[in-house]
Short mmCIF file of the C-alpha atoms (twelve columns), coordinates in Angstrom:
data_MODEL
# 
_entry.id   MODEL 
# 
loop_
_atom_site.group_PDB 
_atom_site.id 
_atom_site.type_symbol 
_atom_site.label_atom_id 
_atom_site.label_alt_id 
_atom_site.label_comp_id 
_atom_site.label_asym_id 
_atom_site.label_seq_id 
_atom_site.Cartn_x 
_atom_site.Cartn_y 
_atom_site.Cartn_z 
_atom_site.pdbx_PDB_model_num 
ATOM 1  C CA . UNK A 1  0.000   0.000  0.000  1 
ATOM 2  C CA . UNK A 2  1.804   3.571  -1.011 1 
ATOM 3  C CA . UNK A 3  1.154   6.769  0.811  1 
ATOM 4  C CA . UNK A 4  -1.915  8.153  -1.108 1 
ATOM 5  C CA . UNK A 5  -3.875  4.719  -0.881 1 
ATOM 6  C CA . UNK A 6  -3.269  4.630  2.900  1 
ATOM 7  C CA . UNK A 7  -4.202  8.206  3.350  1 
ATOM 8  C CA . UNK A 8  -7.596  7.618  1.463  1 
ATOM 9  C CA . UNK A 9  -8.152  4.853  3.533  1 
ATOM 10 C CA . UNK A 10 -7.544  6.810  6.990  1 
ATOM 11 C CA . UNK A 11 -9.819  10.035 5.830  1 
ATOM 12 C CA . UNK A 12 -12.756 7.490  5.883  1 
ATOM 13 C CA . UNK A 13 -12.646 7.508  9.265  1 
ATOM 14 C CA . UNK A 14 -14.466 11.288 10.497 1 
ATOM 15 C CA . UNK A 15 -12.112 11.543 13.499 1 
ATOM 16 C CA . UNK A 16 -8.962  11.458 11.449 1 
ATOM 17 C CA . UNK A 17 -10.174 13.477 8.564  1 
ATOM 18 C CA . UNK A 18 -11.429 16.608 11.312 1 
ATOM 19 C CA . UNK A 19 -7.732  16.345 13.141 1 
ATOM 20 C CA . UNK A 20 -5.791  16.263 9.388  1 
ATOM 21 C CA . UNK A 21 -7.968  19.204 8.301  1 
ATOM 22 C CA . UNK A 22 -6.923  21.005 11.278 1 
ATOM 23 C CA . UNK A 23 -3.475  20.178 11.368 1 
ATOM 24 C CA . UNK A 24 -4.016  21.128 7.307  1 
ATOM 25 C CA . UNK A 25 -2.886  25.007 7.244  1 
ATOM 26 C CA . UNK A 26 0.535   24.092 9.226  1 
ATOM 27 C CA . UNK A 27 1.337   21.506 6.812  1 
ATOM 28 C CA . UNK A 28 0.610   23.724 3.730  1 
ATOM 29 C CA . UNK A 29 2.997   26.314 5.492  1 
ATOM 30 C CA . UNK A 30 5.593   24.023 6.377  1 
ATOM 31 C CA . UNK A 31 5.344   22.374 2.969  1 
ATOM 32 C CA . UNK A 32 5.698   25.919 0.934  1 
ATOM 33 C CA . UNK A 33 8.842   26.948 2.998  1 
ATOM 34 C CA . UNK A 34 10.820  23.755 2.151  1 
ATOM 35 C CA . UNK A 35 9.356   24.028 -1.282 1 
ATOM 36 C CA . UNK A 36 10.546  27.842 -1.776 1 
ATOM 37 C CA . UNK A 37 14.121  26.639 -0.198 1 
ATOM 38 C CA . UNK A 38 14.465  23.613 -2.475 1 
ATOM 39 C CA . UNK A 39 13.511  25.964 -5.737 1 
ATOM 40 C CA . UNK A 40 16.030  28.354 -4.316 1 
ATOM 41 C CA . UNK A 41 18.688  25.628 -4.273 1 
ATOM 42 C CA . UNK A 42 19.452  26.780 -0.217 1 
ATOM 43 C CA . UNK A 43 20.708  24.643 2.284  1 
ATOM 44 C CA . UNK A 44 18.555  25.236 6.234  1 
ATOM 45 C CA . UNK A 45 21.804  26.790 7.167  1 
ATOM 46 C CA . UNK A 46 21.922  29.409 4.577  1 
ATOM 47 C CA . UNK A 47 18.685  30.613 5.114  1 
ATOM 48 C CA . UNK A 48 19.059  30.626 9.198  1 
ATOM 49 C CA . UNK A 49 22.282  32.792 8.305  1 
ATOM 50 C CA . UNK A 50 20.266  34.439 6.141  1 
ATOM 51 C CA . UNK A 51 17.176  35.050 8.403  1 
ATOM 52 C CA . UNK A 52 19.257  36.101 11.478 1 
ATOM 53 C CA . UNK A 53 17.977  32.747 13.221 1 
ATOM 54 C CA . UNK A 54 20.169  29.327 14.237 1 
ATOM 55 C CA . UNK A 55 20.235  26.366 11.529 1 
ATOM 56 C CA . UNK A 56 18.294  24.461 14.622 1 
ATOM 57 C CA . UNK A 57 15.422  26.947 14.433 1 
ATOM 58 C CA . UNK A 58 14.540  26.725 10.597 1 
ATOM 59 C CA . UNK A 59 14.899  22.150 10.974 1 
ATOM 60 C CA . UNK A 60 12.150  22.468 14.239 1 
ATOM 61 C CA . UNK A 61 10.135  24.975 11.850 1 
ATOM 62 C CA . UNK A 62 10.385  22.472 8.767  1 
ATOM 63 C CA . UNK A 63 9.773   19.758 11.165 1 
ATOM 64 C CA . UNK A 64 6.761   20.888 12.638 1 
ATOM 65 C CA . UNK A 65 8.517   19.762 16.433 1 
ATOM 66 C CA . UNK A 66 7.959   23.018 18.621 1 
ATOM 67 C CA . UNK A 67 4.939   24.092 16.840 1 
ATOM 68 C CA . UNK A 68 4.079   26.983 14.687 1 
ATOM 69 C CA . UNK A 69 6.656   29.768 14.822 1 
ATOM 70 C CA . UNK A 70 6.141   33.159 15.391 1 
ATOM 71 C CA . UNK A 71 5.097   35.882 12.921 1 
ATOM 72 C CA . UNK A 72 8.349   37.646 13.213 1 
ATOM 73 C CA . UNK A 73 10.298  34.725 12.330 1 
ATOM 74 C CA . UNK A 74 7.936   34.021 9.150  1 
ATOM 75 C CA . UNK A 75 8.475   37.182 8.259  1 
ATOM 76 C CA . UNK A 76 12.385  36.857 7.933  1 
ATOM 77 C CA . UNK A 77 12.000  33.500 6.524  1 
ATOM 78 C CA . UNK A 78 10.068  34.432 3.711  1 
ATOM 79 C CA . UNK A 79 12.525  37.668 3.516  1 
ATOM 80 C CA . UNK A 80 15.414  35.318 3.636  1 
ATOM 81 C CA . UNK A 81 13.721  33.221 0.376  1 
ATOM 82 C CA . UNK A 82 13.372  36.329 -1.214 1 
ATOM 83 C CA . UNK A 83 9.519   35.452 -0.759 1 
ATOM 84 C CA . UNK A 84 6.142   37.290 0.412  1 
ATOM 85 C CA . UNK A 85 4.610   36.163 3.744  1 
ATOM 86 C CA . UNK A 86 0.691   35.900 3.032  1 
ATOM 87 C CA . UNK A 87 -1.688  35.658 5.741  1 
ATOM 88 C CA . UNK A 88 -5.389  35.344 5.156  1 
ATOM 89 C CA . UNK A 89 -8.560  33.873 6.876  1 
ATOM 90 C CA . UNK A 90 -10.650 32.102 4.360  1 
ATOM 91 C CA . UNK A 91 -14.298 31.153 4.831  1 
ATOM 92 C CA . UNK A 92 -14.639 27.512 5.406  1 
ATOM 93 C CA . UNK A 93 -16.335 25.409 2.707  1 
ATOM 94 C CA . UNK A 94 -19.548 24.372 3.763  1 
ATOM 95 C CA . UNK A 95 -21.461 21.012 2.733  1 
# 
């Protein structure tokens, strides 16, 4: 069984699904930082150097191990990844 099969499988069950779609916007965060590093061919160290913040901060951050950061240290993230920080409440999809 691969990844997407055994995720499928798990969303069936209503518990799982409401805790994944609340863990959801941290992963999508997570996910676009280590994205925007990888395009940008950086290394966690270069963009902690970069961002003013240790190495150890930016691999708990891509981790997800110490929960979400603070605003502040988004903010020099993204500046370090030459990147915009967007932060927007959405209405939730009903039905």
């Amino acid at each position: 069984m691969n990844y997407k099969t055994h995720r499928k499988e798990l969303l069936k069950d209503k518990a799982v699904k409401e805790e994944y779609e609340k863990l959801l916007p941290e992963y999508e965060l997570i996910k676009s930082i280590i994205d925007q590093r990888l395009k940008k061919k950086m290394s966690q160290k270069e963009i902690a150097v970069k961002a003013g913040v240790p190495q150890s901060t930016i691999a708990r951050i891509e981790n997800l191990s110490h929960g979400l950061p603070k605003l502040t240290t988004l903010k020099k993230i993204a500046d370090a990844l030459d990147s915009r920080l967007i932060i927007k409440l959405q209405a939730k999809k009903t039905g």
